[in-house]
N, C-alpha and C positions, 0 to 999 in steps of 0.2 A: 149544651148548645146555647147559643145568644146573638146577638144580631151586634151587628159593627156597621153603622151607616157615615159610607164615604161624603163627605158632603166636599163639595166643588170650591176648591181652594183658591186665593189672593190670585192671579197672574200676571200682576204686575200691571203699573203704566195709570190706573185708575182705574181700572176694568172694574165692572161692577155686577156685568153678566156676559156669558158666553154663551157661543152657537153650537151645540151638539156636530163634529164632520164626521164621525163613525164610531160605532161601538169596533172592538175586538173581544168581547167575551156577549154571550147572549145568557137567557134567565135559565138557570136550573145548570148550568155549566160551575164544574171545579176552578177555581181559579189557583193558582200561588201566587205568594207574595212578590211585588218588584214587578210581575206581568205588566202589557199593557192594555188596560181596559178598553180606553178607546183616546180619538183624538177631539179636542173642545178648538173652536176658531175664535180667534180674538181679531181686531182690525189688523194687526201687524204678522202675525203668524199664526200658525197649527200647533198645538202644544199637546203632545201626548204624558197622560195619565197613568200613573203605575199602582197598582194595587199596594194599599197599605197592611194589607192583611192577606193570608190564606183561607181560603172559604170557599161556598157555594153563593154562587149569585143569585141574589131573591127575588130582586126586582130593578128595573133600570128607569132613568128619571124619565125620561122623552125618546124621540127619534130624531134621527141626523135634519139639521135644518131648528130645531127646535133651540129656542134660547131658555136658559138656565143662571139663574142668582147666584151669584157668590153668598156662597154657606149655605146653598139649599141641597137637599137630600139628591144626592147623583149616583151612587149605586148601594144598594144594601147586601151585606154580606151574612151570611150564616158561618158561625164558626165557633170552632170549641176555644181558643185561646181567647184571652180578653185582649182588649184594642190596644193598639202601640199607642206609645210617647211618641213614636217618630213622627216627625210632618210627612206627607206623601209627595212623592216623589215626580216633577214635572220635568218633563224636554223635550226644548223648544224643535219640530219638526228639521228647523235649519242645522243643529248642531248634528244633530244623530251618525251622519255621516262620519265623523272624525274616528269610529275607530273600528280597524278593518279583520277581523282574525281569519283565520283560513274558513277557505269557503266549504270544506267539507263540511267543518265543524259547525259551522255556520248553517248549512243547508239543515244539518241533522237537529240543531237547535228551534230551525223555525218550523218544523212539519212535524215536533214530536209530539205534541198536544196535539196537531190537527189545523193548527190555525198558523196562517201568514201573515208577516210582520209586514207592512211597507207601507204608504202614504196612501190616501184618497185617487192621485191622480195617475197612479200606475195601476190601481185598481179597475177606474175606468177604463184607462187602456189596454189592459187586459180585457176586459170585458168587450170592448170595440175591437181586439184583434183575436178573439174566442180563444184565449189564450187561461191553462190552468194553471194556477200561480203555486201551485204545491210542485209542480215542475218546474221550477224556477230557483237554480241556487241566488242564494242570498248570501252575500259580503258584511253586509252591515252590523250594528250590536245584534245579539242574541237573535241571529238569522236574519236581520230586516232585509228584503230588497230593495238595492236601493238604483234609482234609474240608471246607473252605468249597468247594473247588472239586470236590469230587462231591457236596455240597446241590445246590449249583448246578447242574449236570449235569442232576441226577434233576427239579430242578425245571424244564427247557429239555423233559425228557421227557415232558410231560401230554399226555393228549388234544391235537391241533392242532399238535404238535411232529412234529419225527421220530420215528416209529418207535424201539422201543427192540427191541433182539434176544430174540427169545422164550427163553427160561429152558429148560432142558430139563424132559423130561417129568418127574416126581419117583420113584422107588423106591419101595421096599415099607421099605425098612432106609437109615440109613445111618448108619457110624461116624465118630463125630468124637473126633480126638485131642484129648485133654486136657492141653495145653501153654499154655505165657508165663502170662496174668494169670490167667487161670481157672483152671492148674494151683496159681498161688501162693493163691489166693481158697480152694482145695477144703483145700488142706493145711493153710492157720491156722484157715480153720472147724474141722477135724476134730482139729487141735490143740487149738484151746479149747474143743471140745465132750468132749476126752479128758481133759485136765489140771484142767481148772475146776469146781469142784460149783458152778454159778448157782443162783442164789436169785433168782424170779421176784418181781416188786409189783406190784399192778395198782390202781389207784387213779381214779377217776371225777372230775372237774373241772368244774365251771360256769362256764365261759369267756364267759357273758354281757357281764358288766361289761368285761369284757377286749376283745372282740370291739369293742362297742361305742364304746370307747378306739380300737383300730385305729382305724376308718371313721372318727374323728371325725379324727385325727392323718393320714390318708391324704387327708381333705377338703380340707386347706389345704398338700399337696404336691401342683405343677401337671406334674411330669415321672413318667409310668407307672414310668418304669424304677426311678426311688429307692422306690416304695410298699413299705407295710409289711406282708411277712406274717404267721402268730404267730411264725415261729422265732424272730426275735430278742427276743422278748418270753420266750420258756420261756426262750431261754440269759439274757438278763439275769436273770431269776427265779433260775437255775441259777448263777449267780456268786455272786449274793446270799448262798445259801443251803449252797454251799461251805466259805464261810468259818466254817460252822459244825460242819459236817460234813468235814475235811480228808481222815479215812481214803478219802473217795471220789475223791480228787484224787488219787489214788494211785497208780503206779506198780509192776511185780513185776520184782524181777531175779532169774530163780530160779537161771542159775549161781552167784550170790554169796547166794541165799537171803537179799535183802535187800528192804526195802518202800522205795520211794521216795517222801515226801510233798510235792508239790510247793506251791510257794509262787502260780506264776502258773498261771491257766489256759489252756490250749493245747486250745482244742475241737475236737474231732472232727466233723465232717459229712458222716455216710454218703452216699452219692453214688451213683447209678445211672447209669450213661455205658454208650456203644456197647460198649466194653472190660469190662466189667462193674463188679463194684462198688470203690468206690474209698473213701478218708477223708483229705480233704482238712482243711486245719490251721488254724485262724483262731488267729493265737497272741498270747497275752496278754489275750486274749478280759473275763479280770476287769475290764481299763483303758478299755472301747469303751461309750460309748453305744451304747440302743438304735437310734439312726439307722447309727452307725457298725458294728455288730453286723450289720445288714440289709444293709449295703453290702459287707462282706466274706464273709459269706455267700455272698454270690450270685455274688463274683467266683472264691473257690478253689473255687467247687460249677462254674462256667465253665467253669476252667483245668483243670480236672480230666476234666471232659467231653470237650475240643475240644486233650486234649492237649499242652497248653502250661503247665501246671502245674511247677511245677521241685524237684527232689530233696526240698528239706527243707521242700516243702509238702502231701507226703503223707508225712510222718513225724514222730514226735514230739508224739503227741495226750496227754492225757492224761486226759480223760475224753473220750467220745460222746455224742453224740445222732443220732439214726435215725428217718428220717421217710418213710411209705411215701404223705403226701398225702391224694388220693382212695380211694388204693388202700386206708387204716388200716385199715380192719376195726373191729372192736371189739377184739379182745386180740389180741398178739402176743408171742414168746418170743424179744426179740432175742440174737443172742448175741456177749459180749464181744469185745471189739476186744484181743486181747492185745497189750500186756502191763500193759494197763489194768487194774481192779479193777470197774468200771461201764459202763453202759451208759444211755441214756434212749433211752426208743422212744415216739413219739406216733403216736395214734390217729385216725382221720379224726372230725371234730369234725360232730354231729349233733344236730338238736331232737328234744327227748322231751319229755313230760309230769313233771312233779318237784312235790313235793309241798313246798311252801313254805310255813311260820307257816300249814300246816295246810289252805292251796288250793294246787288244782292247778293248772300255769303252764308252758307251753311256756318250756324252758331249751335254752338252746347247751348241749351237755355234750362232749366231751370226754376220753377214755382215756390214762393214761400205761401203758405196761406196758415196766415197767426188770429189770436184770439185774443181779445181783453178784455178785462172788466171797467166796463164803459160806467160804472159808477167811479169809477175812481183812475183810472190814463181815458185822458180825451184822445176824442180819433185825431185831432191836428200830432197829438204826440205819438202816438202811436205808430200815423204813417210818416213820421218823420224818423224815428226809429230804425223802422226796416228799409228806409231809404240809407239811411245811415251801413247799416250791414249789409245793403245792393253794394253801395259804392265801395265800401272794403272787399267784396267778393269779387268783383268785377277787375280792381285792381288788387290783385294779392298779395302784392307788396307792401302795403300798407299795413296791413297785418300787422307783420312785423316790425314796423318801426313807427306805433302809434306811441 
């Protein structure tokens, strides 16, 4: 016998320590080799672990939430063979998906040790829907489940279905650690809400003519999925009117105390997923038709959701926009996406009464309420900006032939 200790490998990007998101093996458990031990969170992804050895497991470094060194002691193994040449084997949460074998084989793959393969966030939801995940075939590598295959589950569970296991009774209290995405989501809010003086704009828009423009351009596209909503029409407005306004394309690096102004735009699109929230990358965004604007949108707003998203599609924005839908409200206080300088936040789009050439007229109107870093775009620039994108919104022809 002799001990093999996994120590917690390179993961790329500069990483120099990782957050524990979950074990999948616990201490005094057989492990084989290639398994996965558990999953480590970096800023950009979930990265599961594969046992470089067969053995029993001795001891494990921490608990989920807990951060850990590159090259320090992450699980130790007992085992009679002596340790591999090979490096251990990482992948990245987002890829996993890509390879599908049959589901029988699949099911019988992920329950035959006893343990289920799947992400942190179907986990919860399992847990939230008292759902037992060893009843759950799995599609993905060597059984995982993966969220197409617990939609599908929950939807086999309605009325008329099987029974699904009742939930436990609920508590009075309960604490939730604040680890993986949500820990990294709490610490850049609270970084940009600590570093950044924001400077609020709120500005009112009559997105009649605009509106109108959509449903007519939606009329003579015969497939639901390509239809147009406004987003791609604010960010085409939002290119437009870039090129006038550069400081907001802008960039902070504040170890080097330098501004970055960049030439392409790489938009940001706030993103609400199971995981919470995310900012997926439409890049070169200044080069895209409105058509093709609408079609990228909706695929890294997707890939971002259902986890298939890849590294340098949640990274590298350089302006935002933030859309809460139904949900807009009338005003909202988004707050920068560092290490951006701006922000656009739309408001859920409503008829009101408006006083036009002096009568009153039921109008679409419309709320933007943006963000800056008032250390560096002045408010004169700022509200001249979103004046700028009122007036292309308003007249939507303009749009197109700026």
């Amino acid at each position: 016998m002799s001990e093999y200790i996994f120590k917690l490998p390179d993961l790329g990007e500069g990483t120099v320590e990782s957050e524990i998101g979950e074990w999948n093996v616990k201490v005094g458990e057989m492990v084989a080799e290639e398994a996965i031990v558990g999953t480590m969170m970096t800023d950009k992804a979930a990265v599961e672990l594969n046992a470089p050895v067969s053995g029993k497991v001795i001891s494990l470094a921490g608990e989920p939430g807990d951060m850990i060194a590159v090259g320090a002691p992450l699980v130790v193994f007992e085992t009679d063979a002596s340790a591999p040449s090979k490096e251990p084997k990482t992948t990245p949460v987002e890829a996993v998906a890509t390879s599908e074998p049959a589901v029988e084989q699949a099911s019988s793959a992920a329950t035959a040790n006893g343990k289920v393969i799947t992400s942190p966030a179907i986990r919860r939801r399992a847990r939230e829907s008292g759902i037992d995940l060893s009843t759950v075939p799995g599609s993905g590598a060597g059984g995982r489940i993966l969220r197409s295959d617990f939609d599908q589950f929950l939807h086999s569970q309605r009325p008329g279905a099987a029974p699904v296991p009742s939930a436990p009774a609920p508590s009075r209290t309960e604490e939730i650690k604040v680890i993986g995405l949500r820990r990294i989501i709490a610490e850049r809010m609270s970084e940009a809400n600590r570093e950044i003086p924001h400077f609020a704009y709120v500005e009112e828009i009559d997105i009649t003519e605009l509106e109108a423009l959509r449903k007519h351009l939606n009329s003579k596209i015969t497939d639901k999925a390509g239809r147009l909503t406004l987003l791609p029409f604010l960010s085409l407005a939002l290119m437009r009117t870039l090129k006038d306004f550069p400081q907001c394309n802008t960039t902070y690096d504040k170890t080097r105390n330098v501004l970055i102004r960049h030439g392409a735009v790489h938009l940001g699109i706030a993103t609400q997923t199971p995981d919470g929230l995310k900012v997926p990358v439409v890049r070169n965004a200044q080069s895209l038709s409105v058509s093709n604007l609408s079609s990228e949108i909706k695929r890294v707003s997707e890939a971002a959701k259902n986890n298939t998203a890849k590294k340098n599609e949640l990274s590298g924005s350089t302006i935002t926009i933030t859309s809460l839908g139904r949900l807009g409200g009338i005003v909202s206080t988004p707050v920068i996406n560092m290490p951006e300088v701006a922000i656009i936040g739309v408001n859920k789009a409503v008829e009101r009464p408006v006083v036009v050439d002096g009568q009153i007229e039921v109008r679409l109107m419309m709320n933007l309420s943006s963000s800056f870093d008032h250390r560096f775009v002045d408010g004169y620039d700022a509200a001249a900006m979103i004046q700028q994108v009122k007036e292309l919104l308003e007249h939507p022809a303009t749009i197109f032939i700026y």
